[in-house]
C-alpha positions in Angstrom: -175.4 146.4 34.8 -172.5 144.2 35.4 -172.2 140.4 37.0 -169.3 138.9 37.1 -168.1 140.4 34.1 -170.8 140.1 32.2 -172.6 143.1 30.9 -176.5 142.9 31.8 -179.1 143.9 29.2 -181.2 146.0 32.2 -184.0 146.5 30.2 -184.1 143.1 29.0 -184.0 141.4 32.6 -186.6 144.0 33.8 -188.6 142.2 30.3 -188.1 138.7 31.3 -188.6 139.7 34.9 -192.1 141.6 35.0 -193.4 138.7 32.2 -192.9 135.8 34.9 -194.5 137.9 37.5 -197.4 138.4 35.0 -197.7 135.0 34.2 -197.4 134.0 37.9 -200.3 136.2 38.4 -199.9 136.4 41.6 -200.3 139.7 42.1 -202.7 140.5 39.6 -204.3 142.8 42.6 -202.2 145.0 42.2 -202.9 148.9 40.4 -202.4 149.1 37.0 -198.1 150.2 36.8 -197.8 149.0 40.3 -196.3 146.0 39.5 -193.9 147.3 36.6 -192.8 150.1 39.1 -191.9 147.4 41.8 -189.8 145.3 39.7 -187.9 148.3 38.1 -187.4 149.4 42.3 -185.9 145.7 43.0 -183.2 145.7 40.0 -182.4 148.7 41.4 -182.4 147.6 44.9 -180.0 144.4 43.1 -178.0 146.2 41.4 -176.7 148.5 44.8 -176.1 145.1 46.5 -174.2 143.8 43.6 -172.4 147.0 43.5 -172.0 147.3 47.7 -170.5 143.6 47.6 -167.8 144.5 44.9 -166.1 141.4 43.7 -167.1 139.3 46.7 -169.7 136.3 46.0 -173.4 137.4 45.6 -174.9 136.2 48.7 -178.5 135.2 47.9 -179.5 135.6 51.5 -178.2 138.7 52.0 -179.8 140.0 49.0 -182.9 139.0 50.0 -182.9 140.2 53.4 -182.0 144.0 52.0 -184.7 143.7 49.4 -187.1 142.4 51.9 -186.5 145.1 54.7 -186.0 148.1 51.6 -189.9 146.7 50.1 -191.5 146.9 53.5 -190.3 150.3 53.9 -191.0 150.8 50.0 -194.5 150.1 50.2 -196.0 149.6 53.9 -199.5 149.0 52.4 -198.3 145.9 50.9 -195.9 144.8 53.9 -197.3 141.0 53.8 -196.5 140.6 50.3 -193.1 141.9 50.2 -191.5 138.7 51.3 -193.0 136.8 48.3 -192.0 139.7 46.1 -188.3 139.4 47.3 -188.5 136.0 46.8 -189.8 135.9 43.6 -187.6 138.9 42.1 -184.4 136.6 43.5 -185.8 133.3 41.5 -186.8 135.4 38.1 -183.7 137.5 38.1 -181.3 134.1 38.7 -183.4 132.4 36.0 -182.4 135.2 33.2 -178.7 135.1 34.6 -178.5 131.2 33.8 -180.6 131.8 30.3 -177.8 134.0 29.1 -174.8 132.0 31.3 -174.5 135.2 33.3 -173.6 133.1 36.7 -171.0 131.0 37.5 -171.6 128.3 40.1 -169.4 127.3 42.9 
């Protein structure tokens, strides 16, 4: 995985990603591997928008709106938490970018 140049240790974002979900514990109702198997469907729902956009700016909006619309069609038993899992994904993922300087800010 690839931003701005950068190559992305996948497996340890997915790492970082997962453990602040499991901290948050937010969705600790979830089925054992449920969780894990969500986040490793959202860096790869990233990673196509990343890839769709080319070398344009990564438009957090738009991210989240094709996350958000791919989860609820993902996982319709879970539709009402799929915004917060978009949301959270977005903030977790752009907190491992900045912990390795992976982003550049305009």
């Amino acid at each position: 995985m690839e931003e701005n140049g950068f190559v992305i240790d996948k497996n340890a974002m997915r790492a970082y990603v997962l453990d602040k979900f499991q901290k948050e514990g937010d969705f600790d109702f979830l089925k054992e591997g449920e969780l894990a198997a969500m986040v490793d469907v959202m860096l790869e729902l990233d990673a196509a928008y990343a890839e769709s956009i080319g070398d344009d700016v990564y438009d957090d909006d738009a991210a989240y709106d094709a996350m958000y619309a791919a989860l609820q069609e993902k996982y319709p038993d879970y539709k009402m938490y799929c915004m917060r899992l978009a949301e959270d994904y977005l903030d977790f993922s752009e907190e491992y970018l900045v912990s390795i300087d992976a982003i550049e800010w305009e």
